[in-house]
N, C-alpha and C positions, 0 to 999 in steps of 0.2 A: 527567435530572438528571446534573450532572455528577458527583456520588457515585456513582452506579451502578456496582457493580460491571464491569457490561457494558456500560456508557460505552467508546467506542472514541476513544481517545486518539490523538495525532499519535506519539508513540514504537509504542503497539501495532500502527497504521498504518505505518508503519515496518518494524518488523518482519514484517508481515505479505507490504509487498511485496516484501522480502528473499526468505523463504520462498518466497514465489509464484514469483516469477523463477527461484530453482534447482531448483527444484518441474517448472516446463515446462521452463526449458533439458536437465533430466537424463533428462526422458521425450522431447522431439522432436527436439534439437540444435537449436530456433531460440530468440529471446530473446521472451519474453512482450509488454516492453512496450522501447520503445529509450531509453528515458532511464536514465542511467548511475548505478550507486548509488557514492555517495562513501562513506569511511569518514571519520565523525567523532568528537571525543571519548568520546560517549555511545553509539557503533555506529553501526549501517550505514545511510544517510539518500538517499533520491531526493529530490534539492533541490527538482526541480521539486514537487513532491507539497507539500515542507515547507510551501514557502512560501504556495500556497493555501491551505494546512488549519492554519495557524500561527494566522490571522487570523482564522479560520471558530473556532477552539476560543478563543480568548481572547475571542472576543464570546459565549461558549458556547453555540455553534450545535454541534449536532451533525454530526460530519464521514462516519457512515457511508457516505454517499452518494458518495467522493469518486472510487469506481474510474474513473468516466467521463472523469475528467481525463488519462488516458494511452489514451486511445481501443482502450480492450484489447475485441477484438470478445467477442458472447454466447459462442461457441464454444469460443476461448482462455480464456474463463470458468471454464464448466463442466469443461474439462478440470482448472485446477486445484481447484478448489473438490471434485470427486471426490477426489483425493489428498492434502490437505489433511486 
């Protein structure tokens, strides 16, 4: 439902992969995933991400699923999801 509290939104999404990306760049020196995060009005946005999951929440699909869209391997996973 998209009331849920724990509904993962396209801003929470966002945010998320803000975090993530400084999360491994600060532990390995490389970049998690290579698509550039822009700074927009409302914070810090990977377009690429936006725009899939823009259209995936407005049909109210849920978007948790959408890590695979920056092809981030299991490995680079785990390492952040640990420090997280």
């Amino acid at each position: 439902q998209l009331a849920d509290a724990g509904y993962l939104t396209n801003m929470k999404l966002q945010k998320l992969f803000y975090y993530a990306q400084g999360v491994f760049l600060g532990m390995t020196g490389n970049r998690l995933f290579i698509d550039d995060i822009e700074v927009w009005t409302y914070g810090s946005v990977v377009a690429t991400i936006y725009q899939k999951t823009i259209v995936m929440e407005s049909m109210g699909r849920n978007i948790d699923k959408v890590f695979n869209i920056l092809c981030v391997s299991q490995e680079d996973r785990a390492v952040v999801i640990a420090k997280l």
